[in-house]
C-alpha positions in Angstrom: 96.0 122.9 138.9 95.9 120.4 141.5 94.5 116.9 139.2 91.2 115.5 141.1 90.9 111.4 140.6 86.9 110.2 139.6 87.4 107.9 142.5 87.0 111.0 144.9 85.3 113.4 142.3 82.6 111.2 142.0 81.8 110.8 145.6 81.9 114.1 146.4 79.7 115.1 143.8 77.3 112.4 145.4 77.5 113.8 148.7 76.8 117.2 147.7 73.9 116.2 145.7 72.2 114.0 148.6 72.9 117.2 150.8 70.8 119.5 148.5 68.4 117.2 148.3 67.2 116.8 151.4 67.0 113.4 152.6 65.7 111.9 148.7 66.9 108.4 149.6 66.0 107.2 146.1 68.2 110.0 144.1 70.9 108.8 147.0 70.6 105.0 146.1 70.6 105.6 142.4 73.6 107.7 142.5 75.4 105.3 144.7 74.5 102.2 142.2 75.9 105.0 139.5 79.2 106.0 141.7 79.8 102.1 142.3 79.4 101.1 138.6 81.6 104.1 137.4 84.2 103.1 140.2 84.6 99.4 138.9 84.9 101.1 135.4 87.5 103.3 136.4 89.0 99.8 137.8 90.6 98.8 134.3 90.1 95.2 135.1 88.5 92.7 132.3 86.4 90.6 135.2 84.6 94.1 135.8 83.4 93.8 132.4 81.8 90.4 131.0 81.5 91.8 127.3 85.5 92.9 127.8 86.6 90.0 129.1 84.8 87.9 126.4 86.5 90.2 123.8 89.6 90.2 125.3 89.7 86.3 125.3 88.1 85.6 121.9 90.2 84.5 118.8 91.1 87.1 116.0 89.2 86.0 113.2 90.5 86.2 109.6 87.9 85.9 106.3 90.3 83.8 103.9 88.7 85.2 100.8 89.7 88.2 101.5 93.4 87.3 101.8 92.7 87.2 97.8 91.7 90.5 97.1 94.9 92.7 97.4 95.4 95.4 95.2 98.0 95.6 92.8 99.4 98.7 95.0 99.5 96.9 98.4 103.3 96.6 99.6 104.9 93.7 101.5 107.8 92.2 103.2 111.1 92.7 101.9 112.3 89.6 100.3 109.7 87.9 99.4 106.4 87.7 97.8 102.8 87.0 99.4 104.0 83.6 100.7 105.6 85.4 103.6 102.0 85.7 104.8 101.1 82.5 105.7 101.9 81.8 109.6 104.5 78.9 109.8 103.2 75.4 109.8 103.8 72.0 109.2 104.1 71.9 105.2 101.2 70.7 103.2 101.5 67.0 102.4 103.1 66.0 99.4 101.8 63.4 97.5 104.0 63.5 94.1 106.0 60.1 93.6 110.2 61.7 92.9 109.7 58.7 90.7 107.7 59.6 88.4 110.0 62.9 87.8 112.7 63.9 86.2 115.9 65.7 87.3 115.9 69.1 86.3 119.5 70.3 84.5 121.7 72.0 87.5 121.3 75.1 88.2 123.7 77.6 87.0 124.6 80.4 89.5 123.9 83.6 87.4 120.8 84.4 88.7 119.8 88.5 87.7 115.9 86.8 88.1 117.0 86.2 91.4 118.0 89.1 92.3 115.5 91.2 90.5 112.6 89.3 92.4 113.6 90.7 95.9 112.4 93.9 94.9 109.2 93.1 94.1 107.1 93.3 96.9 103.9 92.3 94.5 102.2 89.7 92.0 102.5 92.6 89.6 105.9 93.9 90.1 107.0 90.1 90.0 105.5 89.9 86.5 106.7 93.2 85.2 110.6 91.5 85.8 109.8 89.9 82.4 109.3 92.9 79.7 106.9 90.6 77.6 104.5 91.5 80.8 104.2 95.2 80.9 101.3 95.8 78.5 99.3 93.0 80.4 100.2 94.7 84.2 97.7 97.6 84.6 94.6 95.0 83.3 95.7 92.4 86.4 92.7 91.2 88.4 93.6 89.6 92.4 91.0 86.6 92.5 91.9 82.9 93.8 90.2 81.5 90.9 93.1 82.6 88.7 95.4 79.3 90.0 92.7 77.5 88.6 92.9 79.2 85.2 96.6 78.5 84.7 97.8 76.1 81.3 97.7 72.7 82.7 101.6 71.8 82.8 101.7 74.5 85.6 98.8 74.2 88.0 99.9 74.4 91.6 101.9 71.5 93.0 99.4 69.0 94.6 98.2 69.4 97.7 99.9 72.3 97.7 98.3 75.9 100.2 97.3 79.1 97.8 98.6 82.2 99.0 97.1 84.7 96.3 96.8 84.8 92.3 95.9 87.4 90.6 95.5 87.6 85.9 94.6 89.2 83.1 93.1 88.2 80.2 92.9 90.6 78.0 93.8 90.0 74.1 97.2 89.1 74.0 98.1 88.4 77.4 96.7 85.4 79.1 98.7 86.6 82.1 98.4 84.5 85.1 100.2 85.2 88.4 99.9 82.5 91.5 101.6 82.3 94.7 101.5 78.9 96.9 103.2 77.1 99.5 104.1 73.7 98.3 105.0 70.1 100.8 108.0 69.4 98.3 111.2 70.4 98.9 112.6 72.9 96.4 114.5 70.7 94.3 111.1 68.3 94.0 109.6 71.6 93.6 111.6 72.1 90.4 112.3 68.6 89.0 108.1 68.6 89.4 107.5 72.2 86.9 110.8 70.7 84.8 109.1 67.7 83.9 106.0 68.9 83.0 107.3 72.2 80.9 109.1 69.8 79.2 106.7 67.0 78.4 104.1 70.2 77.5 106.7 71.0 74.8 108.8 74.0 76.8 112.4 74.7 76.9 113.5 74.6 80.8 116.9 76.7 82.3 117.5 76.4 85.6 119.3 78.9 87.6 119.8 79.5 91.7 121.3 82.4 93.8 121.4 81.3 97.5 118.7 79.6 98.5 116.0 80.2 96.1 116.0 78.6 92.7 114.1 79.9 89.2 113.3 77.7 86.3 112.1 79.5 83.6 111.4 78.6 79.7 109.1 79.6 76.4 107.0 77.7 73.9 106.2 80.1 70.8 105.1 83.3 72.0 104.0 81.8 75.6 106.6 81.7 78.6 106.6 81.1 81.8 108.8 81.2 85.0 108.9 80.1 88.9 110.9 81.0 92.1 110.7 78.5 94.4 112.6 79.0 97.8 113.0 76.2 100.7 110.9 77.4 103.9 112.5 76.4 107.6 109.5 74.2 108.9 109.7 72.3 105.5 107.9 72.5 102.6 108.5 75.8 99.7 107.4 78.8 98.8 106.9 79.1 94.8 105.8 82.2 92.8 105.0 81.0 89.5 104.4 83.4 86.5 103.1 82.2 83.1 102.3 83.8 79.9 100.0 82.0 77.4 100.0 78.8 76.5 
């Protein structure tokens, strides 16, 4: 079958129309007005089109509250947790004096947390690396207002950019889950969690594999632990995980 373009269907279709009619010069204008408007259609270009061309131009634009309300289900990058998802930037500012720190112990380079966090490609898979978390998991909530719920020796780093949180707090967990990029460097990062874990009466180890760093302690029945991992524009990544308190 021989393939007939609308540029030359069209016209003909006109022609054989105005030739039935008889001389109707107002069908014949309208169908030309019709035959030119589907023509510049058929042209494919956004200056045919004012509505196209504004669409094609415009700015994607993302609703930032609903960056926080992925499901527990929702799979992500390889490697690494939500923080991934935030474009790259200049790193937040970082207003914490390294004076008024202290240095965390080195790190020792047995890390199985380390390697057991690339695998999870979610806040709850994350959590559930720690067996105290898996009665807590199936109860976990995605809100932002759950980085603002966390024990006060491990709210986000100041100034730092929230990525996602997510908790629980049904009886007997207190689970609390936060993601967040952070302007310190890692070892800031973590000489910033060790001094407060410490002061708020928590044992602190410290452990790396590669790049990223965990520091990781208990108090009682609460725990908590972080991965914090050096971004390339500056600035780190941290996924912090804590447990009553």
């Amino acid at each position: 079958m021989i393939a007939v373009s609308p540029r030359i269907l069209i016209p003909l279709v006109c022609l054989l129309l105005a030739a039935c009619g008889g001389g109707a010069s107002d069908d014949d204008a309208q169908l030309n007005a019709l035959d030119n408007e589907l023509a510049a259609m058929n042209d494919g270009s956004p200056a045919r089109d004012p509505q196209l061309r504004e669409a094609l131009a415009g700015q994607i634009m993302v609703d930032p509250g609903l960056t926080q309300s992925a499901n527990a289900n929702a799979v992500r990058p390889p490697n690494r947790l939500v923080t991934d998802q935030l474009p790259a930037m200049p790193p937040p500012a970082d207003p914490v004096d390294a004076r008024t720190l202290k240095a965390a112990p080195a790190p020792t380079r047995d890390c199985p947390e380390c390697r057991a966090s690339t695998k999870a490609y979610t806040l709850a898979a994350l959590a559930g690396q720690q067996a105290r978390n898996a009665g807590c998991l199936s109860g976990l909530r995605y809100a932002a207002g759950w980085a603002g719920r966390l024990p006060g020796a491990f709210a986000p780093y100041p100034g730092s950019r929230l990525a996602e949180a997510a908790g629980n707090d049904a009886p007997g967990c207190g689970l609390r889950i936060v993601s967040f990029r952070a302007g310190g460097g890692v070892g800031k990062v973590v000489d910033y969690y060790y001094t407060r874990a410490v002061q708020a009466g928590y044992t602190a180890e410290h452990k790396m594999d590669g790049t990223q760093h965990v520091l990781g302690g208990t108090r009682g029945e609460a725990a908590y632990i972080l991965y914090a991992t050096p971004r390339a524009e500056g600035g780190s990544d941290v996924d912090l995980v804590v447990k009553g308190g």
